[in-house]
TORVEX-512654 format. One line per field, with one value per residue (C-alpha): x, y, z; residue number from 0. Coordinates in nm, 3 decimals. Layout:
BEGIN
u c(X, ...)
v c(Y, ...)
w c(Z, ...)
resi c(NUM, ...)
//
This chain:
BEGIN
u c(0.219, 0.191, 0.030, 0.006, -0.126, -0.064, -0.066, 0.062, -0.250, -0.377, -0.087, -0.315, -0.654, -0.691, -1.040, -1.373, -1.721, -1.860, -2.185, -2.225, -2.297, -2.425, -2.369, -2.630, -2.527, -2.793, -2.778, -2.900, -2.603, -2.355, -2.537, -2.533, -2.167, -2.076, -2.293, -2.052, -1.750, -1.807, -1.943, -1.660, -1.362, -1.300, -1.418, -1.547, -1.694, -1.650, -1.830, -1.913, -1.958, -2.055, -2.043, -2.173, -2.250, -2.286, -2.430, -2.446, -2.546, -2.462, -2.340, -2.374, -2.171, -2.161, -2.069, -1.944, -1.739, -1.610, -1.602, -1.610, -1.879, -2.141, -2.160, -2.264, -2.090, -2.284, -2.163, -2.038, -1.803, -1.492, -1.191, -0.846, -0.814, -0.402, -0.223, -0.570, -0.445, -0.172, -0.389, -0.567, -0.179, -0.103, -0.434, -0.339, 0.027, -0.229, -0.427, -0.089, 0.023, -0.260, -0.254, 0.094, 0.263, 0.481, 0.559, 0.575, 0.967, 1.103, 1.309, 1.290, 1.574, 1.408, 1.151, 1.365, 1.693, 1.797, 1.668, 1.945, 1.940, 2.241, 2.371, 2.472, 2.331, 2.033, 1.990, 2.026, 1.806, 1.540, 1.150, 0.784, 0.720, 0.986, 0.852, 0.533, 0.631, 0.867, 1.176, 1.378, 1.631, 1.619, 1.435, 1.128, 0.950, 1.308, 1.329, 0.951, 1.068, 1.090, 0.685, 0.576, 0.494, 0.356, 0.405, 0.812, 0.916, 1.058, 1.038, 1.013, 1.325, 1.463, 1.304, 1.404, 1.772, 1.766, 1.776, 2.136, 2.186, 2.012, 2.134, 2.023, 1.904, 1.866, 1.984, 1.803, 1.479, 1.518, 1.311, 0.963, 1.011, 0.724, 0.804, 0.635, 0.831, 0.904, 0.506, 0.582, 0.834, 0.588, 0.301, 0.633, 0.671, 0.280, 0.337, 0.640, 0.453, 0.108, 0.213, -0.063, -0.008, -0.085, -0.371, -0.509, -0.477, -0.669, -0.995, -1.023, -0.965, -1.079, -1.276, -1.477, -1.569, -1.631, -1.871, -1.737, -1.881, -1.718, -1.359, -1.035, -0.705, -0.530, -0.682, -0.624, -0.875, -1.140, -1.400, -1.454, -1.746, -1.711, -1.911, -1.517, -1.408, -1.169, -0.882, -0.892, -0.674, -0.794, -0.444, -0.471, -0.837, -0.873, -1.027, -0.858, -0.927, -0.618, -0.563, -0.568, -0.239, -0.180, 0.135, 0.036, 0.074, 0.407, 0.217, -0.076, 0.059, 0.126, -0.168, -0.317, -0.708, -0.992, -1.299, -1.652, -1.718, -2.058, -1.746, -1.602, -1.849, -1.784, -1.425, -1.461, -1.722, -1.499, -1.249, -1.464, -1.628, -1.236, -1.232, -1.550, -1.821, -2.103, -2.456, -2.412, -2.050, -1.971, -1.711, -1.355, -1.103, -0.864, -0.873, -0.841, -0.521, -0.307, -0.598, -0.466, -0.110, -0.182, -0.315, -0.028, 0.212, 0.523, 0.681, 0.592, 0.547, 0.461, 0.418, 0.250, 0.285, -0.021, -0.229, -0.257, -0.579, -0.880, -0.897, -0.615, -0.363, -0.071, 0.075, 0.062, 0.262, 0.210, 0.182, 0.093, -0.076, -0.235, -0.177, -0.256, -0.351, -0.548, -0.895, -1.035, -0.898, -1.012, -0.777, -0.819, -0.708, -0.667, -0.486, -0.523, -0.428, -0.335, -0.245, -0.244, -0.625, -0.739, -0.706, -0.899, -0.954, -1.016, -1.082, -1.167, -1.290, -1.306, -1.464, -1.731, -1.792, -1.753, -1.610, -1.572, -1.470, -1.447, -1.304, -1.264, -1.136, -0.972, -0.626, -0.631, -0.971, -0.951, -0.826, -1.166, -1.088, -0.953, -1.173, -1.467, -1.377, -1.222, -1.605, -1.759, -1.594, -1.606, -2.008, -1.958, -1.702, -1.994, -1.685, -1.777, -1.794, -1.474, -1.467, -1.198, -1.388, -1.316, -0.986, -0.843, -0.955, -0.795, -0.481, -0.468, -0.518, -0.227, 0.004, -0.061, 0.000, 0.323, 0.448, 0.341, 0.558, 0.862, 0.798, 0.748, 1.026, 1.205, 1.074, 1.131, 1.459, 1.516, 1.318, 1.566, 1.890, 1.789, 2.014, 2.317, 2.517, 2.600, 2.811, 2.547, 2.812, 2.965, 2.652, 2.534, 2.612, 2.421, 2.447, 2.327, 2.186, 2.271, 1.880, 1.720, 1.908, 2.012, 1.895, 2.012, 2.093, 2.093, 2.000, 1.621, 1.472, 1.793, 1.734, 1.883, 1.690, 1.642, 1.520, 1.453, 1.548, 1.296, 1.062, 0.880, 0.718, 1.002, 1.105, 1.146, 1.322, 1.566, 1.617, 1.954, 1.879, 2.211, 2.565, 2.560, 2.215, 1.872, 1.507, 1.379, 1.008, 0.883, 0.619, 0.406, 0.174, -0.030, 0.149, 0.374, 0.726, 0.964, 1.308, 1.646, 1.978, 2.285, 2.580, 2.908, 3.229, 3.566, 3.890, 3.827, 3.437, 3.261, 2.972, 3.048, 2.774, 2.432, 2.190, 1.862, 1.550, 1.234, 1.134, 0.848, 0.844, 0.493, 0.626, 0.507, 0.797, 0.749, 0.909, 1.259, 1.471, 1.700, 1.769, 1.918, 2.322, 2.359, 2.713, 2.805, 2.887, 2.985)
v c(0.322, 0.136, -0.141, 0.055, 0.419, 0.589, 0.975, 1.188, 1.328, 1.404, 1.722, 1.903, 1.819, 2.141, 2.235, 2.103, 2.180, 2.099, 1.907, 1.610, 1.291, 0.970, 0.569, 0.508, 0.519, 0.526, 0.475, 0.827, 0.973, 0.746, 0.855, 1.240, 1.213, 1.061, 1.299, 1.600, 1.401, 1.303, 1.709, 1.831, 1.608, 1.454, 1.116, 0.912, 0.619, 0.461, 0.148, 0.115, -0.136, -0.097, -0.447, -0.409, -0.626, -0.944, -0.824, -0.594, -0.288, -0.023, -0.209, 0.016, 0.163, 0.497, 0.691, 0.570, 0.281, 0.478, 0.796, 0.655, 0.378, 0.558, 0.219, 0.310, 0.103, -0.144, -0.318, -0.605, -0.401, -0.539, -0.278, -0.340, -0.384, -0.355, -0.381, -0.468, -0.806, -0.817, -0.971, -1.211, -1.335, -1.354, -1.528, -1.770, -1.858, -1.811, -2.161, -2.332, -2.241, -2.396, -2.698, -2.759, -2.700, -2.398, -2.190, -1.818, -1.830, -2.057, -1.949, -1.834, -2.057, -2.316, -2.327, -2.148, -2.223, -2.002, -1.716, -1.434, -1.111, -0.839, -1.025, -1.371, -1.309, -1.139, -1.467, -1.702, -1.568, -1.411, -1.534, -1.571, -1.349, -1.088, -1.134, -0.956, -0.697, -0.449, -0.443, -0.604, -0.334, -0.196, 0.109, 0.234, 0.009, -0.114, -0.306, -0.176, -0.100, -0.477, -0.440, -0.074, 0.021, -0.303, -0.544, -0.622, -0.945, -1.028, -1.301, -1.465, -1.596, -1.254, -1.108, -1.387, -1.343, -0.931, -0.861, -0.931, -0.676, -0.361, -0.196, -0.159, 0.188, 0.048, -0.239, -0.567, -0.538, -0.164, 0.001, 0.028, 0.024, -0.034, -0.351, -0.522, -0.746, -0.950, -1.035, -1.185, -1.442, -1.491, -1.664, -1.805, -2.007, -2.039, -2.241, -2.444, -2.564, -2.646, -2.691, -2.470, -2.129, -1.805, -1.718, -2.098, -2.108, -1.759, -1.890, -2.206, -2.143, -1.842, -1.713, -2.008, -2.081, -1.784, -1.717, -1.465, -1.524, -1.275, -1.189, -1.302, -1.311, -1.160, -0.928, -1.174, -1.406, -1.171, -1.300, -1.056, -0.826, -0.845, -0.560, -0.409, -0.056, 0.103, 0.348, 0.667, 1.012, 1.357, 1.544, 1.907, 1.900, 1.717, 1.302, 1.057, 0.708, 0.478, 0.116, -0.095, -0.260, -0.580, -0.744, -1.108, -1.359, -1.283, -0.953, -1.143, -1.197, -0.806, -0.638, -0.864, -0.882, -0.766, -0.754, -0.570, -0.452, -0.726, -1.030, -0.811, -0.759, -1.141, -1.100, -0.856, -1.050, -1.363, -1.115, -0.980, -1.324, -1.419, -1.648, -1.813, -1.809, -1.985, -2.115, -1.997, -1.922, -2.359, -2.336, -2.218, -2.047, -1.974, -1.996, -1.736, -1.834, -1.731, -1.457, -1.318, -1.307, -1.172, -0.879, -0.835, -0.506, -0.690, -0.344, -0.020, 0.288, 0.583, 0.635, 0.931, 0.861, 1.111, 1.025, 1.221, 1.399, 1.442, 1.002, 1.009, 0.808, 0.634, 0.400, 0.282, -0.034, -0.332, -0.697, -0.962, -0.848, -0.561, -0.229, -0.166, 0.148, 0.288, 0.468, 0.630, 0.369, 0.092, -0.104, -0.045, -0.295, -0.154, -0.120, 0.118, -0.009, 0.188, 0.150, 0.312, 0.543, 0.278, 0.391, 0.193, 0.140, -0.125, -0.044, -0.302, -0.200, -0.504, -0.375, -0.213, -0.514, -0.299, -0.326, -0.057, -0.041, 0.191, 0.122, 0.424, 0.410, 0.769, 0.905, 1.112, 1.213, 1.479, 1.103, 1.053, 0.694, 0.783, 1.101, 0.902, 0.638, 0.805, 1.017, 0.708, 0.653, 0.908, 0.857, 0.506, 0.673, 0.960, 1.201, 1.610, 1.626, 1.674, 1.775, 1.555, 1.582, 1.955, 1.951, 1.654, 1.801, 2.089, 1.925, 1.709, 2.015, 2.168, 1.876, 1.862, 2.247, 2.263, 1.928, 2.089, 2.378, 2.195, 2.012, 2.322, 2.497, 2.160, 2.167, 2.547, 2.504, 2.253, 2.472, 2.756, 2.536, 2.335, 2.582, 2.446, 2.187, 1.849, 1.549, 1.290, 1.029, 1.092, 0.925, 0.662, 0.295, 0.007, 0.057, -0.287, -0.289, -0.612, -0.613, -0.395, -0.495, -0.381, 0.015, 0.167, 0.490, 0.577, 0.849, 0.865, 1.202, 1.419, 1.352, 1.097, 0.784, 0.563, 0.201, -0.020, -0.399, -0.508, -0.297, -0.157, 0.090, 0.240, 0.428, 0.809, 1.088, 1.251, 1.608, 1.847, 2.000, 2.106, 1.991, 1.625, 1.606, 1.466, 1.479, 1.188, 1.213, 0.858, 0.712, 0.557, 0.852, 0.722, 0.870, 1.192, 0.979, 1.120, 1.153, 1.299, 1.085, 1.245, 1.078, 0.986, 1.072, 0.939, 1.149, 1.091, 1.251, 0.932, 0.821, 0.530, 0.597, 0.661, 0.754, 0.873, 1.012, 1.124, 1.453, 1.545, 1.556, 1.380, 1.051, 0.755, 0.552, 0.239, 0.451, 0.360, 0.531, 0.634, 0.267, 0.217, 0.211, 0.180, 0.096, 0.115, -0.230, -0.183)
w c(-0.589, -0.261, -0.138, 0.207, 0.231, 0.561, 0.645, 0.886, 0.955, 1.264, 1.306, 1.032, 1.203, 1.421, 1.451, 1.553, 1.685, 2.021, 1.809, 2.007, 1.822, 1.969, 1.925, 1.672, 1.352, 1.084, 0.697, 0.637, 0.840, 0.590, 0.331, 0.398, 0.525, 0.187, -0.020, 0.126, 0.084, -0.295, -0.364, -0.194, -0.322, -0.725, -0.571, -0.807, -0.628, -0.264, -0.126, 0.263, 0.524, 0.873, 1.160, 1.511, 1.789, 1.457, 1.245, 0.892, 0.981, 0.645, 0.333, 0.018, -0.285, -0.399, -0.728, -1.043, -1.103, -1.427, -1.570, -1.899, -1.852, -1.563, -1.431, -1.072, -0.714, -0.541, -0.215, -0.440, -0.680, -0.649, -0.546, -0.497, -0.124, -0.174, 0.168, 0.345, 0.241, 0.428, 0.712, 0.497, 0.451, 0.804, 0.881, 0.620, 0.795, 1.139, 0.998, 0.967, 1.300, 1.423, 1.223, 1.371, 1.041, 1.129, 1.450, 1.410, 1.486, 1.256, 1.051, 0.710, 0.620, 0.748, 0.452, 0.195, 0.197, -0.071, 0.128, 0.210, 0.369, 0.383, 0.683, 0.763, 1.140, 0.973, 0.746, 1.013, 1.280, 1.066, 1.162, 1.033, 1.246, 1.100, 0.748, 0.865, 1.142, 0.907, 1.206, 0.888, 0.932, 0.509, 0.458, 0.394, 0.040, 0.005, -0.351, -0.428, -0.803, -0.868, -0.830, -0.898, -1.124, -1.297, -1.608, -1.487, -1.530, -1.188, -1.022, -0.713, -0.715, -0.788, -0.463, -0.227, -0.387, -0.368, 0.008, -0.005, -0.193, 0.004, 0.270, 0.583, 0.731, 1.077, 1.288, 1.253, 1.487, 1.590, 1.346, 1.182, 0.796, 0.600, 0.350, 0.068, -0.065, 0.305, 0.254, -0.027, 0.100, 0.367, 0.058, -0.078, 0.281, 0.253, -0.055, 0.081, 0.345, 0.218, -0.098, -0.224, -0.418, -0.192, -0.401, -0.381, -0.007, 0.042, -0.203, -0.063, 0.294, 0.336, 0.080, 0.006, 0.392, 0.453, 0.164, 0.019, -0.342, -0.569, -0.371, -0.545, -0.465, -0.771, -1.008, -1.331, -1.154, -1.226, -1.490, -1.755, -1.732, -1.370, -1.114, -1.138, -1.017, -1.188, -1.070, -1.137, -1.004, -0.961, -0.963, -1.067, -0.998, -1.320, -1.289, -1.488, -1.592, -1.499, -1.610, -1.296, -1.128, -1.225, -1.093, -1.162, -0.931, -0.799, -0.567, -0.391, -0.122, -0.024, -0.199, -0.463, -0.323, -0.481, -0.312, -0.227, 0.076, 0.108, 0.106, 0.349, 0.602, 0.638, 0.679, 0.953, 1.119, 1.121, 1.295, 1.589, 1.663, 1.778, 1.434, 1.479, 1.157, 1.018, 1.225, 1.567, 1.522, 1.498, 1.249, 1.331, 1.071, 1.277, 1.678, 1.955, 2.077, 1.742, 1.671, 1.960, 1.846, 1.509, 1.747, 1.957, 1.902, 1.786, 1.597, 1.748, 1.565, 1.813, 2.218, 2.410, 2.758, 2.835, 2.566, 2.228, 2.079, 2.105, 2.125, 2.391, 2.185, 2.354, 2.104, 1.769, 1.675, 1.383, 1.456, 1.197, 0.920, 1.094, 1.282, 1.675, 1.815, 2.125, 2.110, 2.453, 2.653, 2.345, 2.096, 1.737, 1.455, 1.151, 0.791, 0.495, 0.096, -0.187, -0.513, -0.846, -0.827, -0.519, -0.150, 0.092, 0.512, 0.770, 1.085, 1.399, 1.765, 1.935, 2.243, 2.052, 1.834, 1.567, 1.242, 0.960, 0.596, 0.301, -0.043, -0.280, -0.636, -0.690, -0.592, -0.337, -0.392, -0.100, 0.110, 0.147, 0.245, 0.576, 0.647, 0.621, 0.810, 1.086, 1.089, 1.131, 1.408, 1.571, 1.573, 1.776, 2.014, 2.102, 2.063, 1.969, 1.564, 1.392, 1.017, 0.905, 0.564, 0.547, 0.668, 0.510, 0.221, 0.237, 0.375, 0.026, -0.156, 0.073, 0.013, -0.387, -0.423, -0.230, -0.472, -0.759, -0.676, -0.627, -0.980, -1.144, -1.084, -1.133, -1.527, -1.523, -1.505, -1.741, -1.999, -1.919, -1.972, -2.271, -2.471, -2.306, -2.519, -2.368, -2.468, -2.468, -2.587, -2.163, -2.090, -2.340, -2.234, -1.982, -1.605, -1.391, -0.988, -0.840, -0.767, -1.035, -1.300, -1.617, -1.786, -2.066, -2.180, -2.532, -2.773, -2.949, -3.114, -3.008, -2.624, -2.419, -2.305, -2.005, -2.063, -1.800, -1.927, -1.662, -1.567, -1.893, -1.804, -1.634, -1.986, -2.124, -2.216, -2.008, -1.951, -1.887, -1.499, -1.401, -1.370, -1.457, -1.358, -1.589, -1.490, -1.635, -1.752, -1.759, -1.999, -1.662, -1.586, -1.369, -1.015, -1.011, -1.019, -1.244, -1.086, -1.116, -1.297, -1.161, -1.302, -1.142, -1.378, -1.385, -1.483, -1.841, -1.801, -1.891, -1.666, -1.502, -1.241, -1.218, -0.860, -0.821, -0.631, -0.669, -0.852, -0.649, -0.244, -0.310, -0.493, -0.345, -0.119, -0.316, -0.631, -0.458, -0.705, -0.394, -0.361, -0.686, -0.735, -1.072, -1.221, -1.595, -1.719, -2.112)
resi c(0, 1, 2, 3, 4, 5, 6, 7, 8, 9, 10, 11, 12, 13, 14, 15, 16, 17, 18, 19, 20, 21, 22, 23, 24, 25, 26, 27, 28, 29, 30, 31, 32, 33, 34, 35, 36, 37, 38, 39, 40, 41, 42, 43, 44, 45, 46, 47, 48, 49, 50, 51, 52, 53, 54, 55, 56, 57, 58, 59, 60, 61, 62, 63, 64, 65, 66, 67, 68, 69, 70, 71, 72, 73, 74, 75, 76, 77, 78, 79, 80, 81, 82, 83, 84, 85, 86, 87, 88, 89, 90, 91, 92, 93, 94, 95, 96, 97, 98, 99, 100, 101, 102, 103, 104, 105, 106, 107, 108, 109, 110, 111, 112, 113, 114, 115, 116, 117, 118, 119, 120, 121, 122, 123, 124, 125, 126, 127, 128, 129, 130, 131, 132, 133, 134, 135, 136, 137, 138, 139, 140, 141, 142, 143, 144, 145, 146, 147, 148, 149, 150, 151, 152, 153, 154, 155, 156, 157, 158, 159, 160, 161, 162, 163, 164, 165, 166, 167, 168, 169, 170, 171, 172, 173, 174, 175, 176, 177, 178, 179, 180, 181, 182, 183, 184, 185, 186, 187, 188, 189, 190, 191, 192, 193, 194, 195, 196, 197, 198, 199, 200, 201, 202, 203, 204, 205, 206, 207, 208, 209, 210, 211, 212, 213, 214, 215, 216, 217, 218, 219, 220, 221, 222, 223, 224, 225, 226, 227, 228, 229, 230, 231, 232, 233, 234, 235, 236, 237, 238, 239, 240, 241, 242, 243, 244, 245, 246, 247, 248, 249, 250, 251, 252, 253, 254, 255, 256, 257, 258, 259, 260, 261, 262, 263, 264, 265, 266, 267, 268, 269, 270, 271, 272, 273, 274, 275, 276, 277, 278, 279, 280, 281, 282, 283, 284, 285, 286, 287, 288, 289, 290, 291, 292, 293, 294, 295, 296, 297, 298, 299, 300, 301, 302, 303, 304, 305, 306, 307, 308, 309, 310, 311, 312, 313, 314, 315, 316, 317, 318, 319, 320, 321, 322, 323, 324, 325, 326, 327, 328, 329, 330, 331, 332, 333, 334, 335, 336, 337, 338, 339, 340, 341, 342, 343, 344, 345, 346, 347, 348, 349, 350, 351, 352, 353, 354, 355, 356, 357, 358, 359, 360, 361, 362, 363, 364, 365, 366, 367, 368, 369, 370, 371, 372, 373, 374, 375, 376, 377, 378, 379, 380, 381, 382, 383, 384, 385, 386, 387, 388, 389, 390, 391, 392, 393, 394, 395, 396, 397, 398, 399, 400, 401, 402, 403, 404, 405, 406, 407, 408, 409, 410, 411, 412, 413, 414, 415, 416, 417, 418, 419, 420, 421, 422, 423, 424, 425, 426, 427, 428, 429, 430, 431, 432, 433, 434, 435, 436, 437, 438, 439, 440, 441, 442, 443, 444, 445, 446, 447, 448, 449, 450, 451, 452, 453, 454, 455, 456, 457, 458, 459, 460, 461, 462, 463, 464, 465, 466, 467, 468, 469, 470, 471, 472, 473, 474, 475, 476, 477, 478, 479, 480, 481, 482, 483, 484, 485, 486, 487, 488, 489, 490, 491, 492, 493, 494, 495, 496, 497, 498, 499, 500, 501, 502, 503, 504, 505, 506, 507, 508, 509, 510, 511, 512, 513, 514, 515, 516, 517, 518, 519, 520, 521)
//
């Protein structure tokens, strides 16, 4: 799964009341507003933290940490905050622009001179700046199977070098494309320069000032016995227990935090006091000047000339680290995280001096993470009640049904045809990616097999669809990401290629299977 979780929401969000609600915001509105959401949705637990005008104002878990335990969230349970680190990353490179260290247009080069994209121009001229702002020019998650699902045995050196082998979908600078693996180049340059790991720099220059006592930067940091949530799904109307993500060191940088929403109150207070923290706001992390650039629409994403909705929306656009939109007439900072059974929100109203954030540890959990949020805000705006709960509810229901339909008939199918005889010898042999790597196919319990060399879990049993296509069932359960094999034969009918995609129209865009071009090499 992602790092970064981001709907196409607001299309489905047709109806609401003329219930006024005002600016004050109390506990016992959170509270009620979460007690419908949990009853209402397979949500197993949430934590949430409210900032206005300096201070904590709502700070509070809810549910269980685990089905299997009953351990119950408190507002230090530690979540995975996934792509909500992205900022703490470009706050980190933010430090070292101010201490003179690095401008945000150097050049990648500059600090890794191994570094290559699919371009020699591309190389050359590519920025800090470009690391963070996804205008790379490669598509959507581009190389994302190197890090999802977990437990592969890349390396950094194998992402830096794999960017020459992708194509582009876009010219260089013309497009938003969501990207991980640029962010993690960008902790790679973080190292290079101070000579201190990502994961170092974020505990002891901004975790530790900022006293945030139980955050850390990668999950295998975590003492054991820790106040931990763990993942969980609720596909099919069914909860399920997940093992969490864990991709090691080499992921931080993208969407390696884990954190409670208590260390983050501090986080988000640091943001709205323009970097100041500490005793009547003495100590600096980071000043206003590059604060403000981290802030600035660099990439944009969507413009309504007339304003959109009910908020009057006229543009959308990410900068560094973080995403920039317009609420009546007010900017809004903001970022959502997911990953495997974690979804989680940040959202910052400067003008309002108001900061909000809600971790949840179940997949999609009726996307509770951005209905309650959104609600939330809605209170501080004074805008007529909306029941994004409700509706993004039923929208997740919607969106699950009409996936499970398409996968269904997909299987259906392959139940119907498993009478039909194939040569499984056209197909047996190893078939390399310049990028991915090497996968097998071979022959185990009268089926045929795909093995990924690299990426473990990225194994199973692959089924006759149709012409010289499989639907491969893998052993990693814990999205919906099977996908078709169709192979490629030459004159003689052996395989000598093999592309992909994803089964269900639901898949996650960091399952790239699209990407893939796998050639036979034996």
């Amino acid at each position: 799964m992602s790092f970064h979780k981001s709907f196409s929401i607001l299309t489905f969000l047709l109806l609401f009341t003329l219930n006024h609600w005002g600016q004050n915001v109390s506990s016992a509105q959170i509270d009620s507003l979460v007690s419908k959401t949990m009853a209402l949705n397979n949500s197993v637990g949430m934590a949430i933290a409210i900032v206005k005008d300096g201070k904590v104002v709502h700070s509070k878990g809810y549910g269980l940490k685990s089905i299997e335990t009953k351990d119950k969230v408190d507002d230090n349970t530690l979540f995975s905050i996934a792509s909500n680190s992205k900022a703490f990353t470009g706050a980190a490179l933010a430090i070292l622009v101010d201490e003179g260290k690095l401008s945000w247009d150097d050049h990648v080069v500059d600090y890794i001179p191994e570094f290559k994209m699919y371009d020699d121009y591309v190389t050359t001229n590519f920025t800090i700046t470009d690391l963070l702002t996804h205008r790379s020019g490669l598509g959507l998650g581009a190389g994302d199977l190197m890090i999802f699902p977990d437990t592969g045995d890349f390396t950094i050196d194998d992402i830096i070098k794999s960017f020459q082998y992708q194509t582009p979908t876009s010219a260089f600078r013309t497009q938003y494309d969501y990207d991980n693996l640029l962010y993690l180049v960008a902790g790679e340059v973080i190292y290079r320069v101070s000579g201190t790991s990502w994961a170092d720099f974020i505990q002891t220059r901004i975790f530790d000032p900022l006293d945030m006592k139980t955050a850390k930067p990668l999950i295998n940091r975590i003492p054991k016995n820790a106040n931990v949530a763990m993942p969980h799904n609720s596909y099919n109307n069914e909860i399920k227990e997940l093992s969490p993500y864990d991709g090691g060191d080499l992921v931080g940088a993208a969407g390696g935090i884990n954190a409670g929403v208590n260390d983050l109150t501090k986080w988000m207070l640091v943001q709205l006091n323009k970097g100041k923290y500490g005793d009547n706001l003495s100590k600096t992390l980071f000043s206003e000047a590059v604060q403000k650039q981290m802030w600035s629409p660099i990439t944009m994403t969507g413009y309504n000339i007339y304003g959109d909705g009910r908020r009057d929306n006229h543009f959308s656009a990410y900068g560094l680290g973080w995403k920039i939109s317009d609420v009546k007439g007010k900017i809004m900072v903001s970022h959502t995280g997911g990953l495997t059974g974690m979804l989680s929100r940040t959202m910052l109203i400067p003008e309002l001096n108001l900061g909000i954030v809600v971790l949840t540890n179940t997949d999609p959990g009726g996307y509770a993470f951005y209905a309650v949020p959104e609600t939330i805000l809605d209170m501080y705006l004074g805008l007529d009640k909306k029941d994004w709960v409700t509706e993004l509810s039923e929208y997740s229901k919607s969106k699950e049904k009409d996936g499970d339909a398409v996968t269904k008939a997909v299987w259906e199918t392959v139940e119907a045809n498993k009478k039909i005889k194939i040569d499984k010898n056209k197909y047996l042999g190893t078939y390399n990616d310049p990028w991915f790597g090497d996968i097998t196919i071979t022959e185990k319990n009268d089926s045929l097999w795909f093995t990924s060399k690299r990426s473990p879990k990225l194994n199973g049993p692959m089924f006759f669809y149709k012409a010289t296509t499989f639907a491969v069932k893998w052993e990693f359960t814990g999205m919906p990401c099977d996908a078709f094999a169709t192979f490629n034969l030459n004159e003689e009918g052996k395989a000598m290629q093999i592309k992909m995609k994803g089964i269900s129209p639901n898949i996650d865009f960091s399952f790239d299977f699209h990407d893939l071009n796998l050639e036979r090499i034996d």
